[in-house]
C-alpha positions as CSV (number, residue, x, y, z in Angstrom):
1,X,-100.5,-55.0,-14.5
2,X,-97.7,-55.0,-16.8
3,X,-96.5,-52.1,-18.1
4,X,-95.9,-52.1,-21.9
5,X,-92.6,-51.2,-23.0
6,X,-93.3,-48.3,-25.8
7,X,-91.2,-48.6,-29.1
8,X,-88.6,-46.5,-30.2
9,X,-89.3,-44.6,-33.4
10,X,-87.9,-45.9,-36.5
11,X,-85.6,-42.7,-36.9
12,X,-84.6,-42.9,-33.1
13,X,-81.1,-42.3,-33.0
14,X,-78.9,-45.7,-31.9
15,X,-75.1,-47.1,-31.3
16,X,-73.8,-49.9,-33.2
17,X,-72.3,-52.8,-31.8
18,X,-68.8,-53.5,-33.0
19,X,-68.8,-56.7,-34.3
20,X,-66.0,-57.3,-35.4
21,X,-64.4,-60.2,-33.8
22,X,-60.7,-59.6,-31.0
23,X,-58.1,-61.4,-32.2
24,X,-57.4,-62.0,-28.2
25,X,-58.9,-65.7,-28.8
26,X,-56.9,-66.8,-31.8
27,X,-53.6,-65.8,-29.7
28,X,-55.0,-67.3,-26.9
29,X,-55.5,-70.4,-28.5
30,X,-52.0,-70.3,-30.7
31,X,-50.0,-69.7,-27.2
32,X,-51.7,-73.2,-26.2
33,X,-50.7,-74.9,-29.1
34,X,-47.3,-73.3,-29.2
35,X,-46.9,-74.6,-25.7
36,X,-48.1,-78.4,-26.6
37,X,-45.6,-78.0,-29.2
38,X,-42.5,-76.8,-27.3
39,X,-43.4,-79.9,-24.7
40,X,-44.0,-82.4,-27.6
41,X,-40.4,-81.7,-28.7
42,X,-38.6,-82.9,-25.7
43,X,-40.2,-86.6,-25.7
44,X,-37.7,-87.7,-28.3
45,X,-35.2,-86.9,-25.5
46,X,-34.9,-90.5,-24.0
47,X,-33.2,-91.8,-21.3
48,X,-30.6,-94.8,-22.1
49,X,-31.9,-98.5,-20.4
50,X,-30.0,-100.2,-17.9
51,X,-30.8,-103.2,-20.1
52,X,-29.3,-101.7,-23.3
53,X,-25.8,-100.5,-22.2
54,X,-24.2,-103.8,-23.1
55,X,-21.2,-103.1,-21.1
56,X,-20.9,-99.3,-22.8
57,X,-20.2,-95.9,-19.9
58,X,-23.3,-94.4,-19.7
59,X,-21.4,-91.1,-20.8
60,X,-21.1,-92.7,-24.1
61,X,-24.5,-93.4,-24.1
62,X,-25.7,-89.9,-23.7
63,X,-23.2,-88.6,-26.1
64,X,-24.0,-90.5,-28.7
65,X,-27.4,-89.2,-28.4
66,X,-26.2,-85.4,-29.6
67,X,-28.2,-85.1,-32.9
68,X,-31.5,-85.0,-30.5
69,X,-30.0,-82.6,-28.3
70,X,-29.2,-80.6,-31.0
71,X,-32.4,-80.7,-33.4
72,X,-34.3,-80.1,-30.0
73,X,-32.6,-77.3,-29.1
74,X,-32.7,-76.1,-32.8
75,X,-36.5,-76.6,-32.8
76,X,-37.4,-75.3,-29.5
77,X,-35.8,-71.9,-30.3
78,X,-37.4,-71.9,-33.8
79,X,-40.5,-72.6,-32.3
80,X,-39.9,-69.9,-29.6
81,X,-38.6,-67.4,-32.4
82,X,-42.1,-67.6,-34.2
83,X,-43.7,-67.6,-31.2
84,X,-42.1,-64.2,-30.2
85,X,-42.7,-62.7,-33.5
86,X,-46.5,-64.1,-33.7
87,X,-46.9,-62.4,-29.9
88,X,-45.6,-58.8,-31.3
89,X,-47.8,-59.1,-34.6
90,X,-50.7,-59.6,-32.1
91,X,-49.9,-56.5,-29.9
92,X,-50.6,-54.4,-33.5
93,X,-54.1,-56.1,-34.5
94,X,-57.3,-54.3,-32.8
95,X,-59.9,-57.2,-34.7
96,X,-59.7,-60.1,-36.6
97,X,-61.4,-61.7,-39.7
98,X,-61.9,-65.4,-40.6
99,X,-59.3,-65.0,-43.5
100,X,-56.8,-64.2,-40.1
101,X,-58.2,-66.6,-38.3
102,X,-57.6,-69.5,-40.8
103,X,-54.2,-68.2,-42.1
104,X,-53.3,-68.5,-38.2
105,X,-54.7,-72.0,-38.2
106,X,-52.2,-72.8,-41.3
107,X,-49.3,-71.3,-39.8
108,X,-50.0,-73.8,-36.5
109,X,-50.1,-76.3,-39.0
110,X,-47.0,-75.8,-40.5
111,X,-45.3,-75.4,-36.8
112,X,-46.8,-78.3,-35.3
113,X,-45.3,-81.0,-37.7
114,X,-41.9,-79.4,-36.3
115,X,-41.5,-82.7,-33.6
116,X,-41.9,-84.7,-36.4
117,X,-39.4,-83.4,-38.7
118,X,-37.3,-82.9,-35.6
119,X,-37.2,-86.3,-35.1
120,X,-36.6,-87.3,-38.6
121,X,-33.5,-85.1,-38.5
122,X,-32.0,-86.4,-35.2
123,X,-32.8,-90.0,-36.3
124,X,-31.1,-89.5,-40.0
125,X,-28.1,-87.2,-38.9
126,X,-25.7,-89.7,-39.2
127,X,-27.4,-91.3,-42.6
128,X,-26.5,-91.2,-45.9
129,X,-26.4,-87.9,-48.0
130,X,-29.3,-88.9,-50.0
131,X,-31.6,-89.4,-46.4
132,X,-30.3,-86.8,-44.7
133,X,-31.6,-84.3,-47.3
134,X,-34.4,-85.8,-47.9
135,X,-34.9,-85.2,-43.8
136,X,-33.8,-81.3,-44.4
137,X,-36.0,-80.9,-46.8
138,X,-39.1,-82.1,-45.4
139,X,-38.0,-79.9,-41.9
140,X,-37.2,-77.1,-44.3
141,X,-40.2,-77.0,-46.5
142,X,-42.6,-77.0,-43.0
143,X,-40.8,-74.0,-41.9
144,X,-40.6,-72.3,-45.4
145,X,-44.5,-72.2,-45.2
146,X,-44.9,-71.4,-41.9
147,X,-42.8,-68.2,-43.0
148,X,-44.8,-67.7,-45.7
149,X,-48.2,-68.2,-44.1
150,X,-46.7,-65.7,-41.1
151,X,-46.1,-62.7,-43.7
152,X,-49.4,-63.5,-45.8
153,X,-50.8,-62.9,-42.4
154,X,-49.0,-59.6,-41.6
155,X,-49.7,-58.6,-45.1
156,X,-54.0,-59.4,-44.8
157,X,-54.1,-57.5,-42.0
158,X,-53.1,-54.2,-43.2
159,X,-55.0,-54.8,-46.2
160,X,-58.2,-55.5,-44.3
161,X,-57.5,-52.4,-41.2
162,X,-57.3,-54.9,-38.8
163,X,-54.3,-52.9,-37.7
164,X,-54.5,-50.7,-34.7
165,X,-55.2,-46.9,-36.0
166,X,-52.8,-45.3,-33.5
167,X,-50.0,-47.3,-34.6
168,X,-47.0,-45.2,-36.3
169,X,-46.7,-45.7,-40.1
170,X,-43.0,-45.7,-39.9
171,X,-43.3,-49.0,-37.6
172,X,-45.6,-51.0,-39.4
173,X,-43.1,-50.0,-43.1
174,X,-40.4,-51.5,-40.7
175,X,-42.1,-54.0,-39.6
176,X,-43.3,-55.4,-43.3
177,X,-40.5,-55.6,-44.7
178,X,-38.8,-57.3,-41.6
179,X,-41.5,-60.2,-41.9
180,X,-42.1,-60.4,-45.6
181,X,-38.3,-61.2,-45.7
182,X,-39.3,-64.8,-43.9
183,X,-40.4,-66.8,-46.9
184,X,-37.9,-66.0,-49.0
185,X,-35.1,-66.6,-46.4
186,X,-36.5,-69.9,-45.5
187,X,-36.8,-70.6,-49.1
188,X,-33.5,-70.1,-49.4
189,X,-33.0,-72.8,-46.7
190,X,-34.9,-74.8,-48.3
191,X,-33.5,-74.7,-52.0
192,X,-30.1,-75.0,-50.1
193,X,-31.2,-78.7,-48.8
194,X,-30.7,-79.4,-52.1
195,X,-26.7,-78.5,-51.9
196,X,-26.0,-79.8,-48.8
197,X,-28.1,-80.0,-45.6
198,X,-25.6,-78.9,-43.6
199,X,-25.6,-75.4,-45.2
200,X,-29.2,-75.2,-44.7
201,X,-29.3,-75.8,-41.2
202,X,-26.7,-73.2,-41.0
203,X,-29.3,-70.5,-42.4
204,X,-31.7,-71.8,-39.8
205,X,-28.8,-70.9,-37.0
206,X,-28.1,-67.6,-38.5
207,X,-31.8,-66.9,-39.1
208,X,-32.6,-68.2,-35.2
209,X,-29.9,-65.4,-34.3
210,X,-30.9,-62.6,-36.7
211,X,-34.7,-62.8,-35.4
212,X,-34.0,-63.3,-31.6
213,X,-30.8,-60.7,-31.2
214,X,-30.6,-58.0,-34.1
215,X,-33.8,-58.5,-35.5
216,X,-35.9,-56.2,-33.2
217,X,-32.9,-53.8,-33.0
218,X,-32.9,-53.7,-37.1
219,X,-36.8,-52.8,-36.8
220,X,-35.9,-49.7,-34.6
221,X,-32.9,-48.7,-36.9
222,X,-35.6,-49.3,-40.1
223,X,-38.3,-47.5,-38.4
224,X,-35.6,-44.6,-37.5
225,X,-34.2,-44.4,-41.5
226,X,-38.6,-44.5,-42.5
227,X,-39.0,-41.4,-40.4
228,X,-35.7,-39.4,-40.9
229,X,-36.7,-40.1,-45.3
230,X,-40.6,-39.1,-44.6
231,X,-39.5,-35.9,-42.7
232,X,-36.9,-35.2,-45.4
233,X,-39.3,-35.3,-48.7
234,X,-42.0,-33.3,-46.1
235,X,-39.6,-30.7,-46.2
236,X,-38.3,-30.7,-49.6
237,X,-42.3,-30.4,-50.7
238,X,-42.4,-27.5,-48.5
239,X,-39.8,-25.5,-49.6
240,X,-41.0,-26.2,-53.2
């Protein structure tokens, strides 16, 4: 005979389940699309045909080839740049939220058109002023988003506590205003398409270096300044 399973009182006491959702999947997933991304952007690499030398070296060939080398490897360390930054934003966030979750899906978005507007500026490097900055534009307005939708991000998931609680305060100051300057220098990228292109794909090389050399060493020295200030006006308050 079964035994029947008694009831708990209504004023038993109980644990919650945390329900909030891990942000583990929505990195998981990015890294994958990252990934398909970074390969995508070396199929415009092709190789010269036997059949289509006409009688040129095969060295010329190649070289003549040098605005895909160069927008790939331009890309490819964008790409990797956001990556790296999206990976140490993730290694902050304890849960996640559906406004996350779709801000994240904008921001892959914005970095998955990148083999396209790759493409278009390899192809039109050698063009006309007028195409070629139409081409920068277009490969600076994806990116100028994607900066954008990267800090809005950063920005939600303070707001909401989605940030771990064990994190120091003096990192996540350094850290805010070392991502909310993304849009605007992007933007600046951008509006500097409409100069010359070739200025604004030298902000995208200075930015490329700034966020893969200095950048984290600037968060440290930021971080440093935030605590050596908060300790400062902690003991000025005391002595008042």
């Amino acid at each position: 005979m079964l035994q029947q399973r008694s009831e708990l009182p209504s004023d038993a006491p109980f644990t919650l389940i945390d329900e909030a959702p891990s942000p583990a999947r929505i990195e998981a997933f990015s890294d994958g699309v990252f990934a398909i991304i970074i390969t995508l952007l070396v199929l415009d690499i092709r190789v010269p045909r036997e059949a289509e030398r006409h009688g040129e070296e095969l060295t010329a060939l190649l070289l003549r080839q040098w605005p895909v080398y160069a927008a790939y490897v331009l890309s490819f360390l964008q790409v990797g740049v956001v990556w790296a930054n999206h990976h140490t934003m993730f290694h902050y966030l304890r849960h996640s939220d559906h406004v996350l979750l779709f801000t994240n899906l904008i921001l892959l978005l914005c970095v998955a058109i990148l083999p396209f507007t790759t493409a278009l500026m390899a192809e039109y490097a050698r063009a006309d002023t007028n195409d070629l900055r139409v081409a920068a534009l277009l490969y600076s307005a994806a990116l100028c988003l994607a900066g954008t939708m990267f800090s809005f991000m950063w920005q939600h998931a303070q707001r909401a506590k989605l940030v771990k609680a064990n994190v120091d305060a003096n990192r996540l100051y350094a850290l805010t205003w070392h991502w909310r300057l993304v849009p605007l220098l992007y933007g600046l990228a951008f509006v500097l398409a409409f100069v010359t292109p070739y200025l604004s794909v030298s902000i995208y090389i200075l930015l490329l270096i700034y966020y893969a050399l200095p950048g984290p060493t600037m968060v440290r020295w930021t971080t440093g300044q935030r605590e050596a200030w908060v300790a400062t006006q902690a003991s000025g308050g005391r002595r008042r």
